[in-house]
C-alpha positions in Angstrom: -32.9 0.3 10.7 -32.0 3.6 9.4 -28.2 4.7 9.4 -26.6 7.1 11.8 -25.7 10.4 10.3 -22.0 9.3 11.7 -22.3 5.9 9.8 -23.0 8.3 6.8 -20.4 10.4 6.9 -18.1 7.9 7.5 -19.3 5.5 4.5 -18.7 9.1 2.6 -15.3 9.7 3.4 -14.2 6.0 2.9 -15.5 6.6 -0.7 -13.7 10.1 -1.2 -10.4 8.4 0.2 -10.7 4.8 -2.5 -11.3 7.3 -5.2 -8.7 9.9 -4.2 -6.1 6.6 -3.9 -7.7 4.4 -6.7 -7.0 6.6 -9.2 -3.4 8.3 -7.5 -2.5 4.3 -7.6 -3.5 3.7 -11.0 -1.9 6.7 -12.5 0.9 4.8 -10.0 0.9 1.7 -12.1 0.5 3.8 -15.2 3.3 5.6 -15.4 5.2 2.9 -17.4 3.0 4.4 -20.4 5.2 7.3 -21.1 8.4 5.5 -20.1 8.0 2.8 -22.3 8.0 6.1 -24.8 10.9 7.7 -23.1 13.5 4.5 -24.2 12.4 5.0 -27.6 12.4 9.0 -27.6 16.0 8.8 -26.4 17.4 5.8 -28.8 15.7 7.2 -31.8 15.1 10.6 -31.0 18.1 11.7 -29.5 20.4 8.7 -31.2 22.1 7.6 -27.6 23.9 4.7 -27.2 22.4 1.9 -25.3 25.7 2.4 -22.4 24.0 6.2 -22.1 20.7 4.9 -22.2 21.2 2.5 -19.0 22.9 5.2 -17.0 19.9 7.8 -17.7 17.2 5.2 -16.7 19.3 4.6 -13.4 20.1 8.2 -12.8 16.8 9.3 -13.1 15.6 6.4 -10.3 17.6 8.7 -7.8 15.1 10.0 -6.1 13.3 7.5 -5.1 16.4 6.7 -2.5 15.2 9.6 -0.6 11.8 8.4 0.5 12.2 7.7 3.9 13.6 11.2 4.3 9.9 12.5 2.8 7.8 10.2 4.3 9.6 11.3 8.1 8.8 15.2 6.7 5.5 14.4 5.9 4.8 12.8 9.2 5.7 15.3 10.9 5.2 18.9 8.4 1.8 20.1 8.5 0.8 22.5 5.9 -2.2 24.1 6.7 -3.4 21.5 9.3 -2.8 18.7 6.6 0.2 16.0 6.2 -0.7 14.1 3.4 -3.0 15.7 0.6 -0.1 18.9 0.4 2.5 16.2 -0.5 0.2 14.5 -3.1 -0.5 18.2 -4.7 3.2 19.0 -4.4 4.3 15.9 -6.2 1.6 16.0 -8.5 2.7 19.2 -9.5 6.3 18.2 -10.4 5.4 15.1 -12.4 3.3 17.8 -14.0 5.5 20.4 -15.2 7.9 17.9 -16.1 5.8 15.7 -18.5 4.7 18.7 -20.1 7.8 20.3 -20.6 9.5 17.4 -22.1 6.4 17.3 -24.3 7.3 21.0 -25.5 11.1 20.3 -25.5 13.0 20.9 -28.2 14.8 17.4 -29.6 18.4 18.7 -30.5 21.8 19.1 -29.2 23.4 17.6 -26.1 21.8 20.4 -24.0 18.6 18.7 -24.6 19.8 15.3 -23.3 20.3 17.3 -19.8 17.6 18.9 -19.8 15.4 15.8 -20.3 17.8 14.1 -17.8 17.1 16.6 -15.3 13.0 16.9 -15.8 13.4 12.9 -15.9 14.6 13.4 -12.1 12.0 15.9 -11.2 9.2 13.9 -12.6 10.4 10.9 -10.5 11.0 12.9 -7.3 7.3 13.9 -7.8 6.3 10.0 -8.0 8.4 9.6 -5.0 6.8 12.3 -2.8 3.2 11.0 -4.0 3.9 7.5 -3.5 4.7 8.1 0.5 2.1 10.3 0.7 -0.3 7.4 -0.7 1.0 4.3 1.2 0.7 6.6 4.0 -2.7 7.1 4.1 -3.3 3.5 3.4 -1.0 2.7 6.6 -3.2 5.1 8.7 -6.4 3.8 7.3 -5.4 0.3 8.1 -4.9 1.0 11.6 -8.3 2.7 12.2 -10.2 -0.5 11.0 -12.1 -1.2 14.2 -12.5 -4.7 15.9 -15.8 -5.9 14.8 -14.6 -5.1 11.3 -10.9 -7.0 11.6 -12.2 -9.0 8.9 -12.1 -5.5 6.2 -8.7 -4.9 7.6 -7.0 -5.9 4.2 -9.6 -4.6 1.7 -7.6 -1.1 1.1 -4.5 -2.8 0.8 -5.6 -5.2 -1.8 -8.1 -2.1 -3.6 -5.0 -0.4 -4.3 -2.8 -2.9 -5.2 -5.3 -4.1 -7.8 -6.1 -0.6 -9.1 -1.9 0.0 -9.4 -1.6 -3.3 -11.1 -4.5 -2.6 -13.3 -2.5 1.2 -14.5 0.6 -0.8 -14.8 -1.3 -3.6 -17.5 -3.3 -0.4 -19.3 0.2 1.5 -19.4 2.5 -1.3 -21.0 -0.4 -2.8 -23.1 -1.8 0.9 -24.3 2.3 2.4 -24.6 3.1 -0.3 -26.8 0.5 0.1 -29.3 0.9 3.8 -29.0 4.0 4.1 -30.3 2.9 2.9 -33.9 0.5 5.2 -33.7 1.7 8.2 -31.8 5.0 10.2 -31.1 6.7 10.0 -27.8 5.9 13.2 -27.1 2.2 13.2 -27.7 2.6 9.8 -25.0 4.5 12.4 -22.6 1.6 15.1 -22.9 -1.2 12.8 -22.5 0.6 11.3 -19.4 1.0 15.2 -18.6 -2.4 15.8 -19.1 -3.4 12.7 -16.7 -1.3 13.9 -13.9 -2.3 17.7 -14.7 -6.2 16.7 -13.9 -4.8 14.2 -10.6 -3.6 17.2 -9.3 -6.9 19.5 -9.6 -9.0 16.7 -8.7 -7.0 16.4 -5.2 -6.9 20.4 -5.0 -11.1 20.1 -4.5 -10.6 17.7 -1.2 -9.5 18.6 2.1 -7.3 15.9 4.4 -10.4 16.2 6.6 -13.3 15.0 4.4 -11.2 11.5 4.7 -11.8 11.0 8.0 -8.0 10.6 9.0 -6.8 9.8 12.4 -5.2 13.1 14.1 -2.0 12.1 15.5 0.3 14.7 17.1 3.6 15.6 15.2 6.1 14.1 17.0 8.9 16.0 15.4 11.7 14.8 12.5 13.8 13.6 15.4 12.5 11.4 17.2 10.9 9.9 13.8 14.1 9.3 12.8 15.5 8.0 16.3 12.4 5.5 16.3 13.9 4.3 12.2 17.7 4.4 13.7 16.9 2.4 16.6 14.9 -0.5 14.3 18.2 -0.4 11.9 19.7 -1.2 14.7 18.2 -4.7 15.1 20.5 -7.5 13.9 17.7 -9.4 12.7 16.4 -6.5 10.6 19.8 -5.0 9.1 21.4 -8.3 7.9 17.7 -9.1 6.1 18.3 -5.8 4.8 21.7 -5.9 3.6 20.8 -9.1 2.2 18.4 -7.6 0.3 20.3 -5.2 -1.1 23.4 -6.9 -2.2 21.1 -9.8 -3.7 19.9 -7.1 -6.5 22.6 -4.7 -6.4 25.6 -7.2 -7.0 24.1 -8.7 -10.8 24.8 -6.1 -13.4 21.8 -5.3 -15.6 22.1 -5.2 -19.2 18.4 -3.5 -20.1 19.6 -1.5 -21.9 21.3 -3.6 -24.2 18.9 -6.3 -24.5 16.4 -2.9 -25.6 18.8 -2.5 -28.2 19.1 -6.1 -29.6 15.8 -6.6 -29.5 14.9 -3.6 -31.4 17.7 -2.8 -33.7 19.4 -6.0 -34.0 15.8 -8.3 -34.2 13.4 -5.5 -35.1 10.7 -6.1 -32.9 7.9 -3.9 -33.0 7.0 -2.0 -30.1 3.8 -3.9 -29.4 6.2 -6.8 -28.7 7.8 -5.0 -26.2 4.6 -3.6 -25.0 3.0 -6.8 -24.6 6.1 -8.7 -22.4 5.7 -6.2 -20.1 2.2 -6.9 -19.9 3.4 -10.5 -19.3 5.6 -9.7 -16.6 2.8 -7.8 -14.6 0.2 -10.5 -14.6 3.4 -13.2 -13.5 3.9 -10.5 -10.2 -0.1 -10.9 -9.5 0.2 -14.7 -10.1 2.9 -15.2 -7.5 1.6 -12.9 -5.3 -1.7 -15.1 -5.3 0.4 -18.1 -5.1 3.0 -16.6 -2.3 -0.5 -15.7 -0.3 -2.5 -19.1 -0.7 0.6 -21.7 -0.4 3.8 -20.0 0.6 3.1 -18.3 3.3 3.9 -20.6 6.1 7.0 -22.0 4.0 10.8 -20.7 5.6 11.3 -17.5 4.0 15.3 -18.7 3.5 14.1 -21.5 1.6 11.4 -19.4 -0.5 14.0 -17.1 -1.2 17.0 -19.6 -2.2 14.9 -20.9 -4.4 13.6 -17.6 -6.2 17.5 -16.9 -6.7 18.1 -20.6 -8.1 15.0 -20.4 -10.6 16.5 -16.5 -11.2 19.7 -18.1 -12.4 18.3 -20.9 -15.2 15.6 -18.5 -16.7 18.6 -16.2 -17.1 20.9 -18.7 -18.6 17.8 -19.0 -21.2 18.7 -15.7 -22.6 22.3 -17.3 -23.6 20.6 -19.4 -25.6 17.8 -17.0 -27.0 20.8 -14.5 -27.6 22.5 -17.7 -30.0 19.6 -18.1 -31.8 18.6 -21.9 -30.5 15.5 -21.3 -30.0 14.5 -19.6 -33.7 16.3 -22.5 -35.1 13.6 -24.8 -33.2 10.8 -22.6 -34.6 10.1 -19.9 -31.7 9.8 -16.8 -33.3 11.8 -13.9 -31.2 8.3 -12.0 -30.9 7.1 -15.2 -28.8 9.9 -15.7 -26.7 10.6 -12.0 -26.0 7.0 -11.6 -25.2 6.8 -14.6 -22.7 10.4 -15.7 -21.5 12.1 -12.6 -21.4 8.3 -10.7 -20.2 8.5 -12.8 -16.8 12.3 -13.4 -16.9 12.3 -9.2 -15.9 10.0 -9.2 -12.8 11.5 -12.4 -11.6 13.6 -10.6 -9.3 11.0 -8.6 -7.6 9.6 -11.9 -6.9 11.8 -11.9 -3.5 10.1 -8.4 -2.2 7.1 -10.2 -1.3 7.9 -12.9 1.2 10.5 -10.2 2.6 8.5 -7.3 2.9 6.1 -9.6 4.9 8.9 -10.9 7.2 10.3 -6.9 7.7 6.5 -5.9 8.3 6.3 -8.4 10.8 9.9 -7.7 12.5 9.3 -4.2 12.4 8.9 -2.3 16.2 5.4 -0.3 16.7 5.3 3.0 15.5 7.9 3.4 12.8 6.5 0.8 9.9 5.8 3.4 7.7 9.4 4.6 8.0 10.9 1.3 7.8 9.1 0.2 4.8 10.4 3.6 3.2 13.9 2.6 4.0 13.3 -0.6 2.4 12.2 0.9 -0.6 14.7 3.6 -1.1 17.4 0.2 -0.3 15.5 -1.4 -2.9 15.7 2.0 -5.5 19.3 2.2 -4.4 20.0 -1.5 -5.1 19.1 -1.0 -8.7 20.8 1.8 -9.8 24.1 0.3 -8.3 22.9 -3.0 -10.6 22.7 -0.9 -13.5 25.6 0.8 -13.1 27.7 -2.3 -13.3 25.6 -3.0 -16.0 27.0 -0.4 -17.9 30.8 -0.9 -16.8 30.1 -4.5 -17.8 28.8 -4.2 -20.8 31.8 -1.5 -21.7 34.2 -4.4 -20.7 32.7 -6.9 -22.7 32.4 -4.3 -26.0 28.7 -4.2 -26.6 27.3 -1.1 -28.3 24.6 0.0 -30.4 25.0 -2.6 -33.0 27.8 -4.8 -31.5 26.1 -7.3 -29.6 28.7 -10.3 -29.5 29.6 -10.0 -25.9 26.3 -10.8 -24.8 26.0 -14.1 -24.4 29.2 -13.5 -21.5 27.3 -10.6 -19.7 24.4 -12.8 -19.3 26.4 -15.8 -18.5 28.3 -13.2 -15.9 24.6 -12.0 -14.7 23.6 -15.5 -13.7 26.8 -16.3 -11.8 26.1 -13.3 -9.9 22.3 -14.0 -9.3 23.3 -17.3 -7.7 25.8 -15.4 -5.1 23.4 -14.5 -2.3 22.4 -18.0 -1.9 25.4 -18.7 0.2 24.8 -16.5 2.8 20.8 -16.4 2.8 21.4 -16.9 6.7 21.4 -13.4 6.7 18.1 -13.3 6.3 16.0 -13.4 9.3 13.7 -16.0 10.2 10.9 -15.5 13.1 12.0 -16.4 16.0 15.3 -17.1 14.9 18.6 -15.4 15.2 19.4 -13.2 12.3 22.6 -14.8 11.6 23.3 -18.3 12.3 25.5 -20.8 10.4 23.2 -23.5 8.6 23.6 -27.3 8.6 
């Protein structure tokens, strides 16, 4: 039987949209290619200390605590008839400019540290407004998937997920061996370059040609009333808060451990490169294993027992940092690759199972929103982490080539990782109270 010109131009426009969002997700993932090149721009570069380092990684994550407020603007701002496409061209533009500037920068003086500080921000402001602008046409997608195809519900979702988590392998795996090969600032003008040809690509598609549903504006307002008003739910905030204070209360020492391992061990950058890597196939590992075994598990005990297994793999860094493990016959290259590759996604490990209990708690109407909030909480959570990883690492006197202190700020980070666990009744369990004392 010969298909309906409708059936057509729909099987057109669902191929437009999972190009326009295959490749927008897998520049996504990619974008640890030029910061991977940014730590060593800025440590060899620019000679900063590995204290300054930390607080310019965390200060240029600010914007991505503001993306409920663009995802409730884009909602509700139409430019042109369109509410999603204008925010990917905006934020395309941004990331733009700034990877290409910093490309043509100068490398001298202070004045260029604030300079790349502030780009650094606009670039990530840009990934911010493009990253709402993405998950929200997924979102919208998802809810047009009719009920004789219920089954096809989930294959955007997972398209995208796999495409971001393909850019993220590429970028670690490709940035690592790049910088033997290549300046940082040739990494930041071929990211440029990508992002520069993102954003012309999108400028050739109109919002329409997507076949997106056409909902009426219901004004910033009562978008955010609807996000206030979920807030509001016990169950919801204290999974929240939980959330928050269970990565924001242990103080990150990346920065430092960037500097040990390549000043104080000399590790080449493929190393470095390569544990990343590591650390990206470990998130897609659990997430199959979360997905096929773990699902129907209580999300307090999954969660206990991420922050448990947290703790020891971090207490293995005490001993990495005092040398047992060369002394057995582990090279560092190994055990950096490996260990330390999985040891630094191990706290997103936690997002999974409570993303999926917040998705499921969530009100109609204001998940997009919500899962915003989360995110920016998330954002938020971290810079506070390495913040304190800074003052603790001032505390404890490690610097650029003083690294004696370490072994305490790690013993200090796992102390801190297992904190949460005593009050992981704040965490939310279907049709449960939010907050109830446990046996």
């Amino acid at each position: 039987m010969a298909s309906s010109p409708m059936s057509i131009g729909n099987d057109e426009s669902e191929v437009r949209k999972k190009r326009l969002l295959g490749f927008g997700f897998w520049i996504q993932g990619f974008r640890c290619f030029p910061w991977m090149a940014v730590n060593y721009f800025l440590k060899d570069g620019l000679g900063i200390a590995p204290s300054t380092l930390q607080i310019l990684q965390n200060t240029a994550n600010l914007p991505m605590v503001g993306k409920p407020l663009y995802g409730v603007i884009s909602d509700a701002v139409y430019i042109r008839g369109q509410h999603r496409l204008p925010y990917i061209i905006l934020g395309g533009f941004l990331q733009a400019i700034s990877w290409l500037s910093i490309a043509f920068l100068s490398q001298s003086g202070s004045s260029s540290i604030v300079i790349i500080s502030l780009l650094l921000l606009l670039s990530n402001l840009g990934a911010s407004i493009v990253e709402v602008a993405n998950d929200a046409i997924v979102a919208e997608s998802g809810k047009q998937v009719s009920q004789d195809k219920k089954s096809r519900s989930g294959e955007l979702q997972s398209f995208v997920c796999m495409a971001a988590a393909v850019g993220g392998i590429l970028g670690n795996l490709l940035g690592g061996m790049a910088l033997n090969q290549l300046s940082p600032k040739t990494m930041f003008l071929i990211f440029g370059l990508l992002v520069t040809f993102q954003l012309i690509a999108t400028l050739t598609i109109h919002e329409n040609s997507l076949n997106l549903p056409h909902n009426m504006s219901t004004g910033i307002h009562s978008q955010l009333s609807s996000l206030i008003a979920a807030l509001r739910r016990p169950d919801i905030a204290y999974t929240i808060i939980w959330l928050f204070m269970s990565l924001a209360i242990v103080p990150l020492l990346t920065g430092s451990m960037f500097f040990y391992q390549t000043e104080y061990l000399n590790l080449d950058s493929s190393v470095i490169g390569i544990s990343k890597v590591v650390g990206q196939v470990a998130l897609l590992v659990w997430s199959v294993i979360y997905d096929s075994k773990l699902k129907a598990v209580s999300i307090r005990k999954v969660v206990k027992h991420l922050q448990f297994m947290t703790a020891v793999c971090i207490l293995s860094d005490v001993l990495f940092v005092k040398r047992f493990y060369w002394r057995l016959g582990l090279p560092d290259s190994i055990y950096v690759s490996v260990f330390s590759g999985i040891l630094e996604v191990l706290f997103q490990f936690k997002l999974l199972p409570l993303c999926v209990l917040l998705a499921q708690l969530c009100p109609p109407g204001c998940e997009g929103s919500l899962m915003a909030f989360v995110m920016s909480a998330i954002a938020l959570a971290m810079i506070v982490s390495g913040f304190l990883g800074v003052v603790l690492a001032s505390w404890i006197g490690i610097g650029a080539d003083e690294f004696g202190g370490l072994p305490l700020g790690i013993l200090v980070q796992a102390a801190c990782t297992l904190a949460p666990v005593y009050w992981s009744s704040w965490v939310a369990e279907p049709g449960k109270q939010a907050v109830e004392k446990e046996d």
